[in-house]
Biopython code that builds the backbone (N, CA, C, O; Angstrom):
import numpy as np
from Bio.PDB.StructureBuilder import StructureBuilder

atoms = [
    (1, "UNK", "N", (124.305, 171.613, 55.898)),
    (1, "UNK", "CA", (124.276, 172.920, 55.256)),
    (1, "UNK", "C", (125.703, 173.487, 55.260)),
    (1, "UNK", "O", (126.262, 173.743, 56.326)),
    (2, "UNK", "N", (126.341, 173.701, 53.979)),
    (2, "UNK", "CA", (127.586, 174.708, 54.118)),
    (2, "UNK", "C", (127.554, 175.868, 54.689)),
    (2, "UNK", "O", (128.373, 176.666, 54.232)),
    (3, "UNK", "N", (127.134, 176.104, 55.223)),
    (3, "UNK", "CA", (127.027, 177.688, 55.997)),
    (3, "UNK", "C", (127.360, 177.098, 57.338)),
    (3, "UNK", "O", (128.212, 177.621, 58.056)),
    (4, "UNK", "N", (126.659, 175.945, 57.710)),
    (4, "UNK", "CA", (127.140, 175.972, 59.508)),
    (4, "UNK", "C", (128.429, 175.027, 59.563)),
    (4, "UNK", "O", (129.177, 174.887, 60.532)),
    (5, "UNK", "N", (128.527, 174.412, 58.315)),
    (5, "UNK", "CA", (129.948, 173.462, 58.284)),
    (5, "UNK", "C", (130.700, 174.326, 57.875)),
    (5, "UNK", "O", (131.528, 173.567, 57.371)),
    (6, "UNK", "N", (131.210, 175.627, 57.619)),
    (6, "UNK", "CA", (132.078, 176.273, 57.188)),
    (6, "UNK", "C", (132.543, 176.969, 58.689)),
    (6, "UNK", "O", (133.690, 177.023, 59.133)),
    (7, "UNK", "N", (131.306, 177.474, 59.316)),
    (7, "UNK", "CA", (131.500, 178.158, 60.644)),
    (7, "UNK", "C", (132.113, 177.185, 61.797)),
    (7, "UNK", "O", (132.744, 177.616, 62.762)),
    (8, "UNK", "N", (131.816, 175.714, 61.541)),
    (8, "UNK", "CA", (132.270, 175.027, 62.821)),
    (8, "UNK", "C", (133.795, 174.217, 62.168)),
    (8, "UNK", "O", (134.738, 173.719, 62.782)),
    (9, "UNK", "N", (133.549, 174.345, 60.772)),
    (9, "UNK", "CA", (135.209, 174.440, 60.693)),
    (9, "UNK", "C", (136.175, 175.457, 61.017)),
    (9, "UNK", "O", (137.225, 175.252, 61.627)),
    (10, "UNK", "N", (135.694, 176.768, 60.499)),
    (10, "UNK", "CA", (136.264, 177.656, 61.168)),
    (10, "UNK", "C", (136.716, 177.783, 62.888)),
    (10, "UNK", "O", (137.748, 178.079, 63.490)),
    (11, "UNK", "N", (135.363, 177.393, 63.259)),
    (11, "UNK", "CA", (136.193, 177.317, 64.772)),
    (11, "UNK", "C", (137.041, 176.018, 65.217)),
    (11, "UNK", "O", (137.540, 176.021, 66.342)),
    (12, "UNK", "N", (137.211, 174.943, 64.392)),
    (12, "UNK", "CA", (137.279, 173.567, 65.184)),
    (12, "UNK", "C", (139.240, 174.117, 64.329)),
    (12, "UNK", "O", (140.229, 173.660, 64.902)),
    (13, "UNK", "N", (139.413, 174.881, 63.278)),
    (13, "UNK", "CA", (140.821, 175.044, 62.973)),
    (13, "UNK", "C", (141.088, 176.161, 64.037)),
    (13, "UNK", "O", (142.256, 176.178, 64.426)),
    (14, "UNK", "N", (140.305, 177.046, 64.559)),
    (14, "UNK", "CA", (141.189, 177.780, 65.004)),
    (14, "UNK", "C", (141.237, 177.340, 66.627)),
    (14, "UNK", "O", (141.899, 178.121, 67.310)),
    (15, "UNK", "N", (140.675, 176.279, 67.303)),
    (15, "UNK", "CA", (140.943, 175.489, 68.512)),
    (15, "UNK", "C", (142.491, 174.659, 68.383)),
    (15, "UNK", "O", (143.369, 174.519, 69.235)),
    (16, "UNK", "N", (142.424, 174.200, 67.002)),
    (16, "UNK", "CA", (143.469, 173.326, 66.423)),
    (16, "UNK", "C", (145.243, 173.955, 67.036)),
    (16, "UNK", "O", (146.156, 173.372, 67.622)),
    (17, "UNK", "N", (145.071, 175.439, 66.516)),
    (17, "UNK", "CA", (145.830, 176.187, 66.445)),
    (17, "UNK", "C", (146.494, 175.871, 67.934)),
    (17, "UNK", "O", (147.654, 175.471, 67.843)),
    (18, "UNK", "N", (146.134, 175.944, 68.884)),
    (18, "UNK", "CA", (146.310, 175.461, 70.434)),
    (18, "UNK", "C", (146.429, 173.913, 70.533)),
    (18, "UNK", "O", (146.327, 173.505, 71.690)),
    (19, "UNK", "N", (146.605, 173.036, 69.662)),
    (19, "UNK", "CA", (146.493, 171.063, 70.250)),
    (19, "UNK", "C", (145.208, 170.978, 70.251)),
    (19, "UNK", "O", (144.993, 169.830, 70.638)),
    (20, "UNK", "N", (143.986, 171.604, 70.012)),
    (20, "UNK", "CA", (143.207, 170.870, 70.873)),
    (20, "UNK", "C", (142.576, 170.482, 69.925)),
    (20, "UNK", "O", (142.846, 171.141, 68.920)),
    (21, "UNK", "N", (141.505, 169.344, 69.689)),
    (21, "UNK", "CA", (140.765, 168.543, 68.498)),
    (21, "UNK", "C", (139.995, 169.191, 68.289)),
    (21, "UNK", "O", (139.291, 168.876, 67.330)),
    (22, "UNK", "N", (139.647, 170.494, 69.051)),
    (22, "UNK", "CA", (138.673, 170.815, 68.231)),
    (22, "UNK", "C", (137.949, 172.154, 69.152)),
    (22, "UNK", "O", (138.269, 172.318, 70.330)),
    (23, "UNK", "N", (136.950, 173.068, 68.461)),
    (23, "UNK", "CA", (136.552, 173.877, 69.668)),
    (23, "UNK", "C", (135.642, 173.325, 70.807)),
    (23, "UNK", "O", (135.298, 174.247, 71.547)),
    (24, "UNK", "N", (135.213, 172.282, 71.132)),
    (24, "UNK", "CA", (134.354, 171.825, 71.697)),
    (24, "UNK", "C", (135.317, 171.109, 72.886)),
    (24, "UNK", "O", (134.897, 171.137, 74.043)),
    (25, "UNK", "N", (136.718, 170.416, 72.565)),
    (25, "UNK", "CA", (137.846, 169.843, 73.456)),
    (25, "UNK", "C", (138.223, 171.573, 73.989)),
    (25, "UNK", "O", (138.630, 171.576, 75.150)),
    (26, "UNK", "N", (138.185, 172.370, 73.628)),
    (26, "UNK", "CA", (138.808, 173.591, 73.968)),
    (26, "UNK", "C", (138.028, 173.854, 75.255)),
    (26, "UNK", "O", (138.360, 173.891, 76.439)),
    (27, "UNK", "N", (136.845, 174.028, 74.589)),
    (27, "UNK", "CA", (135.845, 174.682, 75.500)),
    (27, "UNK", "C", (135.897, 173.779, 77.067)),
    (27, "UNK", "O", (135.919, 174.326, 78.169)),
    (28, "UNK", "N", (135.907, 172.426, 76.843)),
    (28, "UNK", "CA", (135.862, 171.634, 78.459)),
    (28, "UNK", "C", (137.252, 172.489, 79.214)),
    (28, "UNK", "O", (137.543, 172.412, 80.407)),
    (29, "UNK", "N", (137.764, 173.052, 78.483)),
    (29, "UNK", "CA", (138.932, 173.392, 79.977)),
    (29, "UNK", "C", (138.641, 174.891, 80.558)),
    (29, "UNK", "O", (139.556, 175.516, 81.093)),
    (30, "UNK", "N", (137.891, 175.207, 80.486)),
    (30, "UNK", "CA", (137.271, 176.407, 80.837)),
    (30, "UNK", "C", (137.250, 175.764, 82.791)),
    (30, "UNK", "O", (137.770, 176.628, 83.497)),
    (31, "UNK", "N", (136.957, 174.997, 83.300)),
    (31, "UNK", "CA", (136.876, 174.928, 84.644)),
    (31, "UNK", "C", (138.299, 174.416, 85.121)),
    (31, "UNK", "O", (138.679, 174.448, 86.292)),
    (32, "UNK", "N", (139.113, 173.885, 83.927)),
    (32, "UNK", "CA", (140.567, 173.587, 84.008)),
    (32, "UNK", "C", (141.170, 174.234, 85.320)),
    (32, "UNK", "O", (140.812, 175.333, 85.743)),
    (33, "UNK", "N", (142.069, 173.477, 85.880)),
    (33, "UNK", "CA", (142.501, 173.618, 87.533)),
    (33, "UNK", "C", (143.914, 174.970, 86.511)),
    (33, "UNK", "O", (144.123, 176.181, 86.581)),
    (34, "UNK", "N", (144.395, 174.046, 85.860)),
    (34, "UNK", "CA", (145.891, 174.680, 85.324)),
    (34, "UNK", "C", (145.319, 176.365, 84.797)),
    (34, "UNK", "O", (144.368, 176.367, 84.015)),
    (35, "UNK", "N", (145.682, 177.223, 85.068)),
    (35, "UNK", "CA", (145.239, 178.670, 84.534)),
    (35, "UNK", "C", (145.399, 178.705, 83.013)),
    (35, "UNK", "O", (144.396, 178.758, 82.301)),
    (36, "UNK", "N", (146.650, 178.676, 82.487)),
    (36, "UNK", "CA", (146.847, 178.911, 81.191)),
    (36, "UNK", "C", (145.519, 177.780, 80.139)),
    (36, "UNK", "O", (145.229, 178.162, 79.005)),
    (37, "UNK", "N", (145.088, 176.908, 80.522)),
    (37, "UNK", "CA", (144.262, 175.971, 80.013)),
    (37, "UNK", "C", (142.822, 176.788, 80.328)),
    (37, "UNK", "O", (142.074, 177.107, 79.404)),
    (38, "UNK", "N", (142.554, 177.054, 81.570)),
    (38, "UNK", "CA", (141.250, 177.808, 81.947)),
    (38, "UNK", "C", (140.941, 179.161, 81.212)),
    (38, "UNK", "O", (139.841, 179.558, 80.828)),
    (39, "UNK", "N", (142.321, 179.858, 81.089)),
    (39, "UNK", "CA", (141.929, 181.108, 79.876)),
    (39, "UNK", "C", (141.810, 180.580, 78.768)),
    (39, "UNK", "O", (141.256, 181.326, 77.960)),
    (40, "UNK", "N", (142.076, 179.668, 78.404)),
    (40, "UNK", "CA", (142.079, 179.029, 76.954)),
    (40, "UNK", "C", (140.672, 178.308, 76.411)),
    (40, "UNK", "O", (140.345, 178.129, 75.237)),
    (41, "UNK", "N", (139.893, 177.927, 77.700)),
    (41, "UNK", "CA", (138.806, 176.795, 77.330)),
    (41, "UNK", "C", (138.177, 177.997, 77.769)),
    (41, "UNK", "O", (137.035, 177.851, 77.332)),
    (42, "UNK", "N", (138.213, 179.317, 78.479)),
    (42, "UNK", "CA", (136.667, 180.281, 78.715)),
    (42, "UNK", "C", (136.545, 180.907, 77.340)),
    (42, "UNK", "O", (135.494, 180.956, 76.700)),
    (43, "UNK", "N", (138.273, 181.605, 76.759)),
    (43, "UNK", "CA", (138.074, 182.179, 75.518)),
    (43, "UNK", "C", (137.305, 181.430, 74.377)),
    (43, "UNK", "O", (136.513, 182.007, 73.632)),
    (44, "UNK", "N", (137.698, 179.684, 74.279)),
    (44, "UNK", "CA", (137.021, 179.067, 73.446)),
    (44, "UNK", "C", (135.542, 179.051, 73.472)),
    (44, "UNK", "O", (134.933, 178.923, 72.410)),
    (45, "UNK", "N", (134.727, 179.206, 74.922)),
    (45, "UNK", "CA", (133.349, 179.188, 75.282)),
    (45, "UNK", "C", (133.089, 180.468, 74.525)),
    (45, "UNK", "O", (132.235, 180.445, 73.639)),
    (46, "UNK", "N", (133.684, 181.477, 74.766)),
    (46, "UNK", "CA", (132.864, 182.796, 74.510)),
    (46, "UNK", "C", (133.396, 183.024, 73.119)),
    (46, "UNK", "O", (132.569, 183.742, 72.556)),
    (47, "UNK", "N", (134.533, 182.707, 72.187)),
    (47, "UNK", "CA", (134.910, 183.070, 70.696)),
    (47, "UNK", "C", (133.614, 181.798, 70.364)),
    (47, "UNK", "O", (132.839, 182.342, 69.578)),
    (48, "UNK", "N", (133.286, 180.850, 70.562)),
    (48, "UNK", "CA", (132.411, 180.099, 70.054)),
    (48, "UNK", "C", (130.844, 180.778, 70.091)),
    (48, "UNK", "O", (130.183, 180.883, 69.058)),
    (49, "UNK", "N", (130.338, 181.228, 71.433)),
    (49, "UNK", "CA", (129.293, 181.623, 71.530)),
    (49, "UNK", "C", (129.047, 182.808, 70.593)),
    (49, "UNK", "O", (128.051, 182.772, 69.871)),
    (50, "UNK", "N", (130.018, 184.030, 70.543)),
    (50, "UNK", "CA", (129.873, 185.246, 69.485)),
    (50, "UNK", "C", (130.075, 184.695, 68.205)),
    (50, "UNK", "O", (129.426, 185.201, 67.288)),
    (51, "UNK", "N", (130.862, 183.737, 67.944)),
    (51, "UNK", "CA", (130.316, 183.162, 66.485)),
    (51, "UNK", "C", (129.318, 182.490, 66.290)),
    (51, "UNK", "O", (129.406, 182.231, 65.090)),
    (52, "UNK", "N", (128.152, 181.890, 66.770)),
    (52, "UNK", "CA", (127.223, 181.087, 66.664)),
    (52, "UNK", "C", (126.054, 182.077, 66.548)),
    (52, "UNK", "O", (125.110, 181.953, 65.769)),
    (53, "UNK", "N", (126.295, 183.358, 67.673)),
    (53, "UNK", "CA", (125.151, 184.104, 67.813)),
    (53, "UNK", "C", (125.060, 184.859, 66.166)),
    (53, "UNK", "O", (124.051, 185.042, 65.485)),
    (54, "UNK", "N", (126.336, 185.159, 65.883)),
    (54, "UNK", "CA", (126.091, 185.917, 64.553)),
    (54, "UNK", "C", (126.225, 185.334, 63.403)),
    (54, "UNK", "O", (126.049, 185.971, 62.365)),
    (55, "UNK", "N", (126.551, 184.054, 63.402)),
    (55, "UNK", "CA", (125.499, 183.259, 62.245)),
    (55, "UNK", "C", (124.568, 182.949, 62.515)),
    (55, "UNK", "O", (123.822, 182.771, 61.552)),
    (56, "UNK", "N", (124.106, 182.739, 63.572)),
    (56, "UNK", "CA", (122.583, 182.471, 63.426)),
    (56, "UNK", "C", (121.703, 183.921, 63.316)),
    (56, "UNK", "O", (120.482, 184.078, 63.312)),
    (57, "UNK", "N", (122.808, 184.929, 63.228)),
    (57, "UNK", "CA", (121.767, 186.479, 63.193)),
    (57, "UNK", "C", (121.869, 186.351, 61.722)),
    (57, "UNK", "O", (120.758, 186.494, 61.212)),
    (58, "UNK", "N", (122.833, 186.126, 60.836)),
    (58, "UNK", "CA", (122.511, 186.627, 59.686)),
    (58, "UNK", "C", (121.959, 185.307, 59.130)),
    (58, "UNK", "O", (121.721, 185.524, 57.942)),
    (59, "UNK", "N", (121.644, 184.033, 59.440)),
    (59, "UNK", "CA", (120.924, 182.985, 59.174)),
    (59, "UNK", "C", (119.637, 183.237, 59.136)),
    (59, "UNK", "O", (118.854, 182.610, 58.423)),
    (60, "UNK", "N", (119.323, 184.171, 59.898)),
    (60, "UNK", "CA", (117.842, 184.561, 60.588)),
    (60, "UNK", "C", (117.344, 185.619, 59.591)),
    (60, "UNK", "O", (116.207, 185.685, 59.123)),
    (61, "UNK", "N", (118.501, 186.530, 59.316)),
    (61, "UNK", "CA", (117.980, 187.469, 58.704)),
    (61, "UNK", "C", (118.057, 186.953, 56.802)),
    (61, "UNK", "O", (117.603, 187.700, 55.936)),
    (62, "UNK", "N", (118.518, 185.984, 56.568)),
    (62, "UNK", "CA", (118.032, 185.595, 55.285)),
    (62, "UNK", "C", (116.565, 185.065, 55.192)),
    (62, "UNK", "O", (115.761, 185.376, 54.313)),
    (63, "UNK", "N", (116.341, 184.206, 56.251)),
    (63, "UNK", "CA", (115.035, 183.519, 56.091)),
    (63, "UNK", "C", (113.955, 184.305, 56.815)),
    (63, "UNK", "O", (112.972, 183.860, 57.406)),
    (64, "UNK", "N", (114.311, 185.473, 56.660)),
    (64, "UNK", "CA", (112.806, 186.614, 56.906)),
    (64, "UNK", "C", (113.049, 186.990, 56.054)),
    (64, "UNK", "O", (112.155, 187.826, 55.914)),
    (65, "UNK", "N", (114.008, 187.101, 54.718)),
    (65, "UNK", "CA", (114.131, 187.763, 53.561)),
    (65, "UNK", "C", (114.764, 188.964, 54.019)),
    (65, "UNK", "O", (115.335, 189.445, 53.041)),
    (66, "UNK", "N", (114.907, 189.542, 54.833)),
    (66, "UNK", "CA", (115.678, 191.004, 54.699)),
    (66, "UNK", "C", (117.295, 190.890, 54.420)),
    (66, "UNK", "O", (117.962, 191.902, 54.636)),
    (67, "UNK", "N", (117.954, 189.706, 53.951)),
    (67, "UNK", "CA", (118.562, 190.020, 53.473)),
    (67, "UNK", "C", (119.010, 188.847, 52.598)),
    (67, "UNK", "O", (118.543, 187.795, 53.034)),
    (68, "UNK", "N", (119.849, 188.665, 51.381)),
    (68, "UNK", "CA", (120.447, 187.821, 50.502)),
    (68, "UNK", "C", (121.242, 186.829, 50.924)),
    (68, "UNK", "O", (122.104, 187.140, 51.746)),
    (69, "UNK", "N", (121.165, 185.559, 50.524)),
    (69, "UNK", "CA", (122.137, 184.434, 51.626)),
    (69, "UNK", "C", (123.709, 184.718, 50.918)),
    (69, "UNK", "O", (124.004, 184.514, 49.741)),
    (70, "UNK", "N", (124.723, 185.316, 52.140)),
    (70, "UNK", "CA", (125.627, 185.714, 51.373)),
    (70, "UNK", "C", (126.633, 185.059, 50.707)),
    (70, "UNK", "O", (125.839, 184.188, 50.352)),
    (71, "UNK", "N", (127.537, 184.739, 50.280)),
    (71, "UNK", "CA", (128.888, 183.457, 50.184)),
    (71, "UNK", "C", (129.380, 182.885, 51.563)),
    (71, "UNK", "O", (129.411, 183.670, 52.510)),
    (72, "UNK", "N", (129.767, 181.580, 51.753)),
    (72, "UNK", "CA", (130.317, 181.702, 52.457)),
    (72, "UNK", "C", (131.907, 183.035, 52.903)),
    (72, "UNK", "O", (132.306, 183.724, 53.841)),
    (73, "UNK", "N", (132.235, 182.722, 51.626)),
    (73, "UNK", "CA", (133.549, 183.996, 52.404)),
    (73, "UNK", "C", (133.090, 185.349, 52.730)),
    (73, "UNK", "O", (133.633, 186.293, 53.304)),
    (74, "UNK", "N", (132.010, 185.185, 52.235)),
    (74, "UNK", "CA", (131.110, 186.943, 53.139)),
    (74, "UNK", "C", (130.756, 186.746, 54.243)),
    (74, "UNK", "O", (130.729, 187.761, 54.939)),
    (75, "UNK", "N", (130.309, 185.351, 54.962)),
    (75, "UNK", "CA", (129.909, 185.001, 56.151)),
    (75, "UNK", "C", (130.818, 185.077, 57.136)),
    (75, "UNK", "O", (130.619, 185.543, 58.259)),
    (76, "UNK", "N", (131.962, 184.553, 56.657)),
    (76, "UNK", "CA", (133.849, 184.445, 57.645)),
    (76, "UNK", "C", (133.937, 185.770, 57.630)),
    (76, "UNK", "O", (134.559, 186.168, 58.614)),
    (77, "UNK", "N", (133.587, 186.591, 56.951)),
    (77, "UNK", "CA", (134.332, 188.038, 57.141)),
    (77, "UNK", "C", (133.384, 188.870, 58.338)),
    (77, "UNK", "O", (133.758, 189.497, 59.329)),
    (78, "UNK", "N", (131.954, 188.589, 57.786)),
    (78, "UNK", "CA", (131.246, 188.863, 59.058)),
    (78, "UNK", "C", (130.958, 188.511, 60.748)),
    (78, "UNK", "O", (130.343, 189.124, 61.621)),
    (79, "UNK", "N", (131.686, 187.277, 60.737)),
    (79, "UNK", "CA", (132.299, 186.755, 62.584)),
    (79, "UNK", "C", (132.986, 187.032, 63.057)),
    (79, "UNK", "O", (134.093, 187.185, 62.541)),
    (80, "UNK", "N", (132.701, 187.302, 64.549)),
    (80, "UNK", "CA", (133.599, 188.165, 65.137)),
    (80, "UNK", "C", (135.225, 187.577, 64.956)),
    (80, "UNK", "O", (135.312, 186.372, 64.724)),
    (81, "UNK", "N", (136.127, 188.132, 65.022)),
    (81, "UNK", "CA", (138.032, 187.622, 64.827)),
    (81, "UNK", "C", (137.971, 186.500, 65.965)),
    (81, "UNK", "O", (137.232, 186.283, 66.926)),
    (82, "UNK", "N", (138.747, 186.077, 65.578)),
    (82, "UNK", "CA", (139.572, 184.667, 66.449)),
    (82, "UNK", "C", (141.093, 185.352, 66.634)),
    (82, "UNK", "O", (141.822, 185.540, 65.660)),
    (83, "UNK", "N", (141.448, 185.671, 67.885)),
    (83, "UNK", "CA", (142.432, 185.504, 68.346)),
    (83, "UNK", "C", (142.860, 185.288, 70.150)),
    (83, "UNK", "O", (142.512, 186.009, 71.085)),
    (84, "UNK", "N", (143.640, 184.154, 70.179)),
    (84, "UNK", "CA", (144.038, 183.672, 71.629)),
    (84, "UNK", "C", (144.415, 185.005, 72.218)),
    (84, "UNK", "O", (145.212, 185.804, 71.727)),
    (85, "UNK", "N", (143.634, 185.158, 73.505)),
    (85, "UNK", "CA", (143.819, 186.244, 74.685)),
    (85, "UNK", "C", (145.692, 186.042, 75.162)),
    (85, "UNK", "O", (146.211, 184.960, 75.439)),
    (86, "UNK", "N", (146.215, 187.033, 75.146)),
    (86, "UNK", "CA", (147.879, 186.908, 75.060)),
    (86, "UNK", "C", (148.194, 186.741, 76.444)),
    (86, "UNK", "O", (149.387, 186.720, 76.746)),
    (87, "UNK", "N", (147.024, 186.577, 77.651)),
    (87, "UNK", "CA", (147.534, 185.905, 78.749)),
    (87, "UNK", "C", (147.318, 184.569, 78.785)),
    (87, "UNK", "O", (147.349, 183.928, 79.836)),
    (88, "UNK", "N", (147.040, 183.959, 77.406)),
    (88, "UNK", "CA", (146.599, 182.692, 77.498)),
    (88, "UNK", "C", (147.767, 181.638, 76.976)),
    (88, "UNK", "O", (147.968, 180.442, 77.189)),
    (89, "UNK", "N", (148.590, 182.877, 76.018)),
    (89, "UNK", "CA", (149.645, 182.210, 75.507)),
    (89, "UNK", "C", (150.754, 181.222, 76.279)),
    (89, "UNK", "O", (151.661, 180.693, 75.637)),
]
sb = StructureBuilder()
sb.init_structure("model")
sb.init_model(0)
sb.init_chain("A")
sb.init_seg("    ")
for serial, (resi, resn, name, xyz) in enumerate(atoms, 1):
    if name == "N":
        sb.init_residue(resn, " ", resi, " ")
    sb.init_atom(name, np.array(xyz, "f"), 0.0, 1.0, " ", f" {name:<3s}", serial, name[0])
structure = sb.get_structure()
């Protein structure tokens, strides 16, 4: 479905942005010994989780009908922002 391949591209470029292959390589360093890696893989856990929850809210809310399946570029505008926590830099 283009709707969830648009969203996990979205996150797998903006993991990129940091080296990492992807948001899912991001996310394993969340228990990371090195700090700057551990803020980097918790932010990836939780920028991943608030994007998943709110496509699957407005996923949800098309297929009860209350609302219209939107474009994808209406969907990107509706997830929460992606940006690296600046103690992570």
């Amino acid at each position: 479905m283009a709707f969830t391949a648009a969203i996990q591209s979205r996150l797998d470029a903006f993991a990129q942005t940091r080296g990492y292959d992807g948001i899912l390589s991001a996310a394993t360093y969340a228990t990371s010994t090195v700090p700057k890696f551990a803020a980097e893989g918790q932010y990836a856990v939780e920028a991943r989780d608030a994007t998943w929850a709110k496509g699957y809210e407005i996923l949800d809310a098309v297929l009860s009908g209350q609302r219209p399946m939107p474009t994808i570029e209406e969907v990107m505008e509706e997830l929460p922002p992606l940006a690296w926590p600046e103690a992570a830099a």
